[in-house]
Backbone as JSON Lines, residues from 0, in Angstrom:
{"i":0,"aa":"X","n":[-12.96,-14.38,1.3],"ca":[-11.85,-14.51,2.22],"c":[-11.01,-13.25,2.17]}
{"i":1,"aa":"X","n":[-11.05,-12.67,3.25],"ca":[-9.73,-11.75,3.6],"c":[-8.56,-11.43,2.62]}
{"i":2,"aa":"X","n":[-8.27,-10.88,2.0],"ca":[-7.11,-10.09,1.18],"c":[-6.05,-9.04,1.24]}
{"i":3,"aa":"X","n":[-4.77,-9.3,1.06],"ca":[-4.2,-8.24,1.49],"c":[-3.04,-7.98,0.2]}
{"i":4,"aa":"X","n":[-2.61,-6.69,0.17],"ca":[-1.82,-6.58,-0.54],"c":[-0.6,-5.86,0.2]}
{"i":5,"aa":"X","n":[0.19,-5.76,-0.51],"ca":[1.63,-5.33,0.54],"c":[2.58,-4.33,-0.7]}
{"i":6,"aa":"X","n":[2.95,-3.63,-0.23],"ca":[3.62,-2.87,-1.57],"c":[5.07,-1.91,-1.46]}
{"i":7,"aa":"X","n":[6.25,-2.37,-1.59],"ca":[6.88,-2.22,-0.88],"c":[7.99,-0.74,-1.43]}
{"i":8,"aa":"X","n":[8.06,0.08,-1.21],"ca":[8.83,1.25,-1.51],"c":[9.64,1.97,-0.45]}
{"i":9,"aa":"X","n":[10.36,2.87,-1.93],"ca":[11.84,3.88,-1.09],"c":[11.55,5.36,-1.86]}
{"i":10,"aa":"X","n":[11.6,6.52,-0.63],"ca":[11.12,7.46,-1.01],"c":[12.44,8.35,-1.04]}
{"i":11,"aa":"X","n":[12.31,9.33,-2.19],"ca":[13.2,9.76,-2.57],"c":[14.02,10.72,-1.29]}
{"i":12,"aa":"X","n":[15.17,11.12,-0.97],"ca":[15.43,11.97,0.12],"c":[14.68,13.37,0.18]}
{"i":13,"aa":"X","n":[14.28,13.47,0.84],"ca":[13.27,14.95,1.92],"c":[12.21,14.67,0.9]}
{"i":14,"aa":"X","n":[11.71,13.64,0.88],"ca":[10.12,13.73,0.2],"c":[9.42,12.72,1.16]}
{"i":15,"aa":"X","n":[9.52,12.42,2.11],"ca":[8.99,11.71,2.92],"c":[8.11,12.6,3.35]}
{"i":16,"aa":"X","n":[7.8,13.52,4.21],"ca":[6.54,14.13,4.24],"c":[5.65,14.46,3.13]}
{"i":17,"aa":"X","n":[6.04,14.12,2.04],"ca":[5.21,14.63,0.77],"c":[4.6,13.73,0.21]}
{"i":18,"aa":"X","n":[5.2,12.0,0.6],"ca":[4.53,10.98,0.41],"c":[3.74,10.95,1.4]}
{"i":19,"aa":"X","n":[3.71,10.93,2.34],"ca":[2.74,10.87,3.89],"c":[1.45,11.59,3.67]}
{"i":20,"aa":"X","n":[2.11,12.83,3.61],"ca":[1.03,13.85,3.22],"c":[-0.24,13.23,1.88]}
{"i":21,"aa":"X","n":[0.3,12.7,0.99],"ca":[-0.13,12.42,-0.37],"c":[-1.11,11.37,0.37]}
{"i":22,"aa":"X","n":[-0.66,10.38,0.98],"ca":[-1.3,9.32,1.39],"c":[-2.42,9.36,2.47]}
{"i":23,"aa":"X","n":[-2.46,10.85,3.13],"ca":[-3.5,11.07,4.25],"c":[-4.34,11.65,3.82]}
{"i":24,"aa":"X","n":[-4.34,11.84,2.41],"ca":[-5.24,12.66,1.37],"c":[-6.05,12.15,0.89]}
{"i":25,"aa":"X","n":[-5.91,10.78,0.74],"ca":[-6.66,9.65,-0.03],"c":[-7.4,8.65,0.96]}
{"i":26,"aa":"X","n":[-8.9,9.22,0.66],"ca":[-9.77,8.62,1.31],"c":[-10.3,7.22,0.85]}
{"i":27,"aa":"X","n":[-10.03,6.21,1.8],"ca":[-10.34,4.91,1.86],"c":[-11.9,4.47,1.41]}
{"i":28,"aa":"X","n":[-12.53,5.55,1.38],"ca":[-14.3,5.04,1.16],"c":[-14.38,5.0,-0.54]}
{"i":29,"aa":"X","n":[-13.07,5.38,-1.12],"ca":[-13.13,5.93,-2.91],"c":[-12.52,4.09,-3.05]}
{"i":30,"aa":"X","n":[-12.05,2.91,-2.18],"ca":[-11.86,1.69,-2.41],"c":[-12.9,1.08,-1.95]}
{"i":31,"aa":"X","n":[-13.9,0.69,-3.04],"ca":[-14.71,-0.23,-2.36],"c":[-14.07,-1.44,-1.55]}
{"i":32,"aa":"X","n":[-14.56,-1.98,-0.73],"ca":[-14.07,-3.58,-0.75],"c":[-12.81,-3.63,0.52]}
{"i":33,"aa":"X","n":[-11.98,-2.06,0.71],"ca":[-10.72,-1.92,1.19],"c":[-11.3,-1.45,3.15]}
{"i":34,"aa":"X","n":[-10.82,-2.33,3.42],"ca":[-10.99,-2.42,4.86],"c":[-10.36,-1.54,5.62]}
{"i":35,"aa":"X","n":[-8.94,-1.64,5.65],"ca":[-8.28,-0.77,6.73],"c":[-6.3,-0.56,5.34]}
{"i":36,"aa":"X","n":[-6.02,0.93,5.9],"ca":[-4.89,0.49,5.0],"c":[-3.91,0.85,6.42]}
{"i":37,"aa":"X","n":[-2.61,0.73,6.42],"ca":[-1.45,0.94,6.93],"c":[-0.09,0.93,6.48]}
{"i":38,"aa":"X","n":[0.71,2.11,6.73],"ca":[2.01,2.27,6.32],"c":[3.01,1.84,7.16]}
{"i":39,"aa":"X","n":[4.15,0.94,6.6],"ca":[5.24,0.74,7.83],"c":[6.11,1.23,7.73]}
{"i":40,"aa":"X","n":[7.28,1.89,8.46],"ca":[8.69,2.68,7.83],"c":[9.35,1.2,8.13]}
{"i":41,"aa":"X","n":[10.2,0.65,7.31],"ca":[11.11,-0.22,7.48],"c":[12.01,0.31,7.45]}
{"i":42,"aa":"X","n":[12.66,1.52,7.25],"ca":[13.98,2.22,6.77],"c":[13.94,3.64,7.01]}
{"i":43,"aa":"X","n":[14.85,4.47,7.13],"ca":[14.99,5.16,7.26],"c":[13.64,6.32,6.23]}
{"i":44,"aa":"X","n":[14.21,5.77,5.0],"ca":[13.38,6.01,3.5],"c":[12.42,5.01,3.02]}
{"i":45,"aa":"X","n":[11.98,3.71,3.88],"ca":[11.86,2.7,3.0],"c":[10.55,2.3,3.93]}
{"i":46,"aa":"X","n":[9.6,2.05,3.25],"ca":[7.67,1.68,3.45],"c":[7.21,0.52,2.57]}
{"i":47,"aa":"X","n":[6.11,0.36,3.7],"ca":[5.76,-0.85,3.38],"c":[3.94,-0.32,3.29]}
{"i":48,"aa":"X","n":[3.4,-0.63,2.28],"ca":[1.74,-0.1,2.23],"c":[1.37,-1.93,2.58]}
{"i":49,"aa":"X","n":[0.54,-1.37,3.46],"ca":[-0.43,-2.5,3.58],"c":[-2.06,-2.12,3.64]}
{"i":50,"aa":"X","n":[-2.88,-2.91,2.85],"ca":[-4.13,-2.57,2.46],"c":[-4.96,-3.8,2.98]}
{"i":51,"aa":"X","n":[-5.46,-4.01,3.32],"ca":[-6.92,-5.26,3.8],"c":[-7.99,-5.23,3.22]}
{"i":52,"aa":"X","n":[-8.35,-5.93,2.52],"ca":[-9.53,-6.1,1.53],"c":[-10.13,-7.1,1.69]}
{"i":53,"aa":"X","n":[-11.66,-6.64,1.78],"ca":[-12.83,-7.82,2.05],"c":[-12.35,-9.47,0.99]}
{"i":54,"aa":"X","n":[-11.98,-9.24,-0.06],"ca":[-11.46,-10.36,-0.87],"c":[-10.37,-10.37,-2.07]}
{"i":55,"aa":"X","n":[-10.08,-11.29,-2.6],"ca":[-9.4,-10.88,-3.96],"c":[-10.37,-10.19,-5.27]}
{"i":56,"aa":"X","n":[-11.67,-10.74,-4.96],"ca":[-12.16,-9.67,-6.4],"c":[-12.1,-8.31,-5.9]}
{"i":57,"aa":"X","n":[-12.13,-7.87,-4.75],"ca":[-12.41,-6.5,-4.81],"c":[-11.25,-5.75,-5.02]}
{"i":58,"aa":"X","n":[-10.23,-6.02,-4.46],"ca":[-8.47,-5.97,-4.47],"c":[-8.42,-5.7,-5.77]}
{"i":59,"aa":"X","n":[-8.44,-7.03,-7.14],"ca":[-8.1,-6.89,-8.29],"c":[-9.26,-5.7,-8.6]}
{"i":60,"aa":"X","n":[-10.54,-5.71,-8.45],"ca":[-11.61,-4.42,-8.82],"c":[-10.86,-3.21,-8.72]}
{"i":61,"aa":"X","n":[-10.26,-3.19,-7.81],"ca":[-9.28,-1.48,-7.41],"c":[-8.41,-1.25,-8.04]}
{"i":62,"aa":"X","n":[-7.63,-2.3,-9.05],"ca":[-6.26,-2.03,-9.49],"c":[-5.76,-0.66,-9.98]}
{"i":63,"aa":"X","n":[-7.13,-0.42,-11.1],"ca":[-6.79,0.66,-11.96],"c":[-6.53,1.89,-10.94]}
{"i":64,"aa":"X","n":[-7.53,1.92,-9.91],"ca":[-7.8,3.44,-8.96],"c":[-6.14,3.25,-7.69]}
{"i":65,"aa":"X","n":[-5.94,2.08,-7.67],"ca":[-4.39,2.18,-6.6],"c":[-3.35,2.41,-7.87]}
{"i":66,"aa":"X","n":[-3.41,2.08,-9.46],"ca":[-2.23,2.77,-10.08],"c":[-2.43,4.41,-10.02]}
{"i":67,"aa":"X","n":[-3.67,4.59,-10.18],"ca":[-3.74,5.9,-10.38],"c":[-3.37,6.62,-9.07]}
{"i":68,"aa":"X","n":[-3.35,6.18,-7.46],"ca":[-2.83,6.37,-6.56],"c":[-1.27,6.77,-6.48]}
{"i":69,"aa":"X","n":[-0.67,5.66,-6.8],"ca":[0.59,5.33,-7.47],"c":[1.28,6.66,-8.45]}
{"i":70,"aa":"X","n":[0.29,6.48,-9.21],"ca":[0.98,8.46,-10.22],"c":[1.02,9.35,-9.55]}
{"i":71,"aa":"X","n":[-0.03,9.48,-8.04],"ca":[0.33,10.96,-7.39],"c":[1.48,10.77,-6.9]}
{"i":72,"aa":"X","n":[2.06,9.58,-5.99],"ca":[3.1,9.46,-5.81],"c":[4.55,9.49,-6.17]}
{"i":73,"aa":"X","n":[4.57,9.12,-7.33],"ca":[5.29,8.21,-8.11],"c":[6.33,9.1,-8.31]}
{"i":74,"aa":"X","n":[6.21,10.44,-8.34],"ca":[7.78,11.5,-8.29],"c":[8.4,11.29,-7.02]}
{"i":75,"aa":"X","n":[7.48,11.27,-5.56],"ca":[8.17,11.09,-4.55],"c":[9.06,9.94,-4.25]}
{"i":76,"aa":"X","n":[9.24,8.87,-5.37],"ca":[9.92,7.41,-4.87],"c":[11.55,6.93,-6.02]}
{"i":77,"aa":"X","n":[11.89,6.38,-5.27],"ca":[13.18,6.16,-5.85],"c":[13.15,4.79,-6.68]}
{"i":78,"aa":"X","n":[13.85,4.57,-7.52],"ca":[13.86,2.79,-8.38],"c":[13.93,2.36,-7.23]}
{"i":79,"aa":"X","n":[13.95,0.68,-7.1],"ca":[14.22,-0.4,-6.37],"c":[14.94,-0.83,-6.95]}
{"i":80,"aa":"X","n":[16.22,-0.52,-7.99],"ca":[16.47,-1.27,-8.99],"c":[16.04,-2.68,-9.28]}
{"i":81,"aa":"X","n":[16.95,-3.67,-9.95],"ca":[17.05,-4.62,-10.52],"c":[15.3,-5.33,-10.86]}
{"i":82,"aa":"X","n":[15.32,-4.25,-12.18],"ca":[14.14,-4.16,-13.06],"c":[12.94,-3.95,-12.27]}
{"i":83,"aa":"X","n":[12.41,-3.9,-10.65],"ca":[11.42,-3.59,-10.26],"c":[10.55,-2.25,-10.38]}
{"i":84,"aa":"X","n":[11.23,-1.58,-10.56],"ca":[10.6,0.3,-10.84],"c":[10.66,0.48,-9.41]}
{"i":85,"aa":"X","n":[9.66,1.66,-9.66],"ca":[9.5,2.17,-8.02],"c":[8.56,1.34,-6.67]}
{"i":86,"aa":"X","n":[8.01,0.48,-7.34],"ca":[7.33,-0.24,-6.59],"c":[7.62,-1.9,-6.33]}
{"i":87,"aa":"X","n":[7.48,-2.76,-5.38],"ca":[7.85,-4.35,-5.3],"c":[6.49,-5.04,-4.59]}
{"i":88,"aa":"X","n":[5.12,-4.9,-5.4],"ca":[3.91,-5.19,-4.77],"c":[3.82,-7.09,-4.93]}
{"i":89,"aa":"X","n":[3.08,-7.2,-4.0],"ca":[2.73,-8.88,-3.58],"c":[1.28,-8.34,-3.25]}
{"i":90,"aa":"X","n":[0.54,-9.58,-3.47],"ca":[-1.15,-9.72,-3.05],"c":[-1.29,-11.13,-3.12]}
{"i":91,"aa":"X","n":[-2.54,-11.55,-1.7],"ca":[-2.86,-12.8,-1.95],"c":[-4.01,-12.8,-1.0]}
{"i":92,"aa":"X","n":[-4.69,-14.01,-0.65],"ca":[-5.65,-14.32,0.4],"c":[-5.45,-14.31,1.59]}
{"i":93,"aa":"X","n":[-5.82,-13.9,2.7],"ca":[-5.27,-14.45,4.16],"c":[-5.28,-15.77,3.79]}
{"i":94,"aa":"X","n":[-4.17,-16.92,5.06],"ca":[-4.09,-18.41,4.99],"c":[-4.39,-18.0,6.47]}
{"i":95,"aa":"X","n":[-3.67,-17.32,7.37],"ca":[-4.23,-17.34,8.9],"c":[-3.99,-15.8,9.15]}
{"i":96,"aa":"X","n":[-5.07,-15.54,10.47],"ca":[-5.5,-14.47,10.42],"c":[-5.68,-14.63,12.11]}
{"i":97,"aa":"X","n":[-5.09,-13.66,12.72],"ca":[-5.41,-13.84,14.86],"c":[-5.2,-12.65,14.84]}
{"i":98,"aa":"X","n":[-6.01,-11.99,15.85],"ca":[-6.14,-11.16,16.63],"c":[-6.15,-11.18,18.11]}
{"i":99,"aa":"X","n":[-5.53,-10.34,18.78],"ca":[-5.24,-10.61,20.38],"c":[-6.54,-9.99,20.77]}
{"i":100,"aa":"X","n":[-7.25,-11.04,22.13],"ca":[-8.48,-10.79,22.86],"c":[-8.2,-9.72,23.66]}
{"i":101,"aa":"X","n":[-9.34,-8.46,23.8],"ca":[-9.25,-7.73,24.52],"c":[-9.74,-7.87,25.45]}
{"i":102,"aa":"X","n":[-9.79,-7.59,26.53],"ca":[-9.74,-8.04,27.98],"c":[-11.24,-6.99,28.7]}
């Protein structure tokens, strides 16, 4: 079943192209299992990673290679405070899943 993880960060001021950059660098075929990824700006400074993964084993299979993702980054991002670090990740199964018909 379908998997997604969500990962939610704030990038430090004028390092936003340097996270972008970092992230267009990293080729998706080095995640087995990882379907499609996408970044959202919620904020001015503030992103949302979203990753799609064929399932949860393959998701948890990647952990070690998305922390190590995570270290190239990890100067470009600011705390989240209240004890989260730089990152506020969630993962789980799709429950529902639609796509709009193309015509």
């Amino acid at each position: 079943m379908t998997a997604y993880n969500v990962v939610r960060m704030r990038v430090k001021p004028g390092r936003v192209d340097d996270y972008l950059a970092a992230h267009e660098e990293i080729g998706i075929a080095s995640f087995p299992g990882l379907r499609s990824v996408a970044i959202a700006r919620t904020g001015e400074r503030d992103f949302c990673f979203i990753g799609q993964w064929d399932d949860m084993e393959a998701l948890a299979a990647a952990r070690p290679a998305m922390i190590a993702t995570l270290d190239r980054v990890r100067d470009f991002l600011e705390d989240l405070g209240g004890e989260l670090g730089v990152t506020d990740p969630v993962s789980g199964e799709a429950v529902l899943e639609r796509e709009r018909e193309m015509a």
